[in-house]
C-alpha positions in Angstrom: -69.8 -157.8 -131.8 -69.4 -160.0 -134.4 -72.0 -161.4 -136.9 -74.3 -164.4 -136.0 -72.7 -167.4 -136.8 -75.4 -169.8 -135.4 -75.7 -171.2 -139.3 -71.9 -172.2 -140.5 -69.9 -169.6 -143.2 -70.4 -171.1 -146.6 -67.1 -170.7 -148.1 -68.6 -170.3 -151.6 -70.9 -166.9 -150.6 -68.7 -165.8 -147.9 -68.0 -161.8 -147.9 -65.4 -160.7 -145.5 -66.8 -156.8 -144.5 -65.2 -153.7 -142.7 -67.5 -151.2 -139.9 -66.9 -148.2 -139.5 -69.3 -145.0 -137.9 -70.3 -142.1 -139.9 -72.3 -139.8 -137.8 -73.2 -142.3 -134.8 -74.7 -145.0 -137.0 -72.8 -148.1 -138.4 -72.0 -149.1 -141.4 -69.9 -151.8 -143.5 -68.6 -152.2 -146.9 -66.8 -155.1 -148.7 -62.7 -155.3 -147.5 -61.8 -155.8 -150.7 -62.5 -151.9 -151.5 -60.1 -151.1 -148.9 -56.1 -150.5 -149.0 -55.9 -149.1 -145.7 -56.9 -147.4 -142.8 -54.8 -144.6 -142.0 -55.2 -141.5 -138.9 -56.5 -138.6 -139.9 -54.4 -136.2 -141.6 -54.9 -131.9 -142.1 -56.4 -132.1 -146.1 -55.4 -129.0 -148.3 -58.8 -127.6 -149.1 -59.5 -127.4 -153.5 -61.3 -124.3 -155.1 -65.0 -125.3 -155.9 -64.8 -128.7 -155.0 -67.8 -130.2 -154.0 -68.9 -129.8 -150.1 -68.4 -133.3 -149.2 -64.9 -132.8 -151.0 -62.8 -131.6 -147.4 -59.6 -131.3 -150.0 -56.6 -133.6 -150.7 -53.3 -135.3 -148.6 -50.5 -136.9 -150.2 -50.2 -140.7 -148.9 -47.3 -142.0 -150.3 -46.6 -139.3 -153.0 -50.2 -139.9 -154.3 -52.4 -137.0 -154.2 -55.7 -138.1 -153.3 -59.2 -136.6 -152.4 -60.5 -137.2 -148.8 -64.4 -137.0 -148.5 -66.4 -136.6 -145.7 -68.9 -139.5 -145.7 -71.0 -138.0 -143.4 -71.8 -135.3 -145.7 -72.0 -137.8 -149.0 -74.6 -139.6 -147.5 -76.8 -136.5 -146.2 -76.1 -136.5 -142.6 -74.1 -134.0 -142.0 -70.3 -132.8 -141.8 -68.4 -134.5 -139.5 -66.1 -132.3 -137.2 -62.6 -133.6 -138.0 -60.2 -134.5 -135.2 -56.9 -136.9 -134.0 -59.7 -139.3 -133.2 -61.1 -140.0 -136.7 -59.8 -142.1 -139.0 -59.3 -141.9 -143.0 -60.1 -145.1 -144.6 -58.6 -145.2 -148.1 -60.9 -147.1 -150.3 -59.8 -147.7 -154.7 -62.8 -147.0 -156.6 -63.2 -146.4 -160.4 -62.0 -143.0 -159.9 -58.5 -144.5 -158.0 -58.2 -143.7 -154.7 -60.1 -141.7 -152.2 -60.1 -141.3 -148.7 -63.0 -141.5 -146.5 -63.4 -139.6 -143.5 -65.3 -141.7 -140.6 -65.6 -141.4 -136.9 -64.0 -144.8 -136.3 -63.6 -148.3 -137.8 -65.2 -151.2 -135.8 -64.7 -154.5 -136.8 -64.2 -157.2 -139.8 -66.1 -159.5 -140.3 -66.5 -163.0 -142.2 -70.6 -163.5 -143.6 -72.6 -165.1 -145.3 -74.0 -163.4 -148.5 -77.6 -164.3 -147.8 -77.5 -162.6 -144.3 -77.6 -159.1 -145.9 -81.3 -158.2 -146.2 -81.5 -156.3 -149.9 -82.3 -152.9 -149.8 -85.1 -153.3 -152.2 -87.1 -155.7 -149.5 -87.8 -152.6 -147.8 -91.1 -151.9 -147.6 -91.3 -148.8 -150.3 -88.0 -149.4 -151.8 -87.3 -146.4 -149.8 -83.4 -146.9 -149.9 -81.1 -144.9 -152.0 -79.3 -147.5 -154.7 -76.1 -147.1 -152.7 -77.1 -149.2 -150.1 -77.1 -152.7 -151.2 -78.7 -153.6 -148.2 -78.9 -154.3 -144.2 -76.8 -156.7 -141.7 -79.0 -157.7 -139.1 -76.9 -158.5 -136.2 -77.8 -159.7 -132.4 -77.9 -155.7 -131.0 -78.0 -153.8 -133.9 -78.5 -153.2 -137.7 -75.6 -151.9 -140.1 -76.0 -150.8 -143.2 -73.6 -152.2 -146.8 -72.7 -149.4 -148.9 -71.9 -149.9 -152.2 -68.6 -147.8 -152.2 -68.9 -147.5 -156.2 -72.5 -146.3 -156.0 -71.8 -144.1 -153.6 -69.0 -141.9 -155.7 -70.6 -141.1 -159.7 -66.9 -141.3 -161.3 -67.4 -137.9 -162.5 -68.0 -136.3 -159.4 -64.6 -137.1 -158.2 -62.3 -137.2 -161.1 -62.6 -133.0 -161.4 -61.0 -132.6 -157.7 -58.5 -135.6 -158.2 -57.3 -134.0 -161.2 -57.1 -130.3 -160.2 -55.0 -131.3 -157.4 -52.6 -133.5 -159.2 
């Protein structure tokens, strides 16, 4: 489904996002994050890396680390298969590979139509999530990809495998 574009895209505030599902539930970050969506791929697993660290894969002669986003974001580990996807995102750290269930949908919005996190009653949001898409049938959550990965906590496994 794509966003609701009753009120016209202002081309000045206009943010063109990716879906994808971690553990059942939706969520989107900014495309321009993103290199490229790739199928998943057998990681070799790295001594004491992290949990959420499932180990590393060469794309294209670079060694990189593939996370489980599920487990990143506390809600569990996902159980790996030819149906999931790795979608390879360039943080600070360089890049990384994200393990989802699936990728949905792009899609062209409107700044203003993400609801900050910190509206939430409570504030009760991690700082990760810069906030919610309200869409006609459901609600997706923005990620701050940079947020979501301390540089530190990747740059140990990226370099031990390299």
């Amino acid at each position: 489904m794509k966003p609701d574009t009753s009120a016209s895209l202002d081309v000045t505030s206009a943010i063109e996002l990716i879906s994808f599902i971690v553990r059942g539930q939706e969520f989107c970050v900014d495309i321009s994050d993103i290199l490229e969506i790739r199928g998943w791929a057998q990681e070799t697993p790295i001594a004491q890396a992290p949990d959420y660290v499932r180990g590393v894969i060469s794309l294209r002669g670079v060694v990189m680390p593939v996370v489980d986003l599920g487990l990143r974001l506390g809600m569990g580990a996902t159980e790996a298969g030819e149906r999931n996807v790795i979608v390879v995102a360039h943080l600070p750290v360089g890049q990384v590979g994200l393990l989802v269930e699936a990728v949905c949908d792009t899609m062209m919005i409107n700044g203003d139509q993400i609801q900050a996190s910190g509206s939430v009653a409570g504030n009760v949001a991690p700082d990760f999530i810069r906030g919610f898409l309200p869409l006609e049938d459901r609600m997706v959550t923005v990620l701050t990809l940079g947020k979501v990965f301390d540089p530190a906590m990747l740059s140990a496994p990226a370099v031990a495998a390299a």
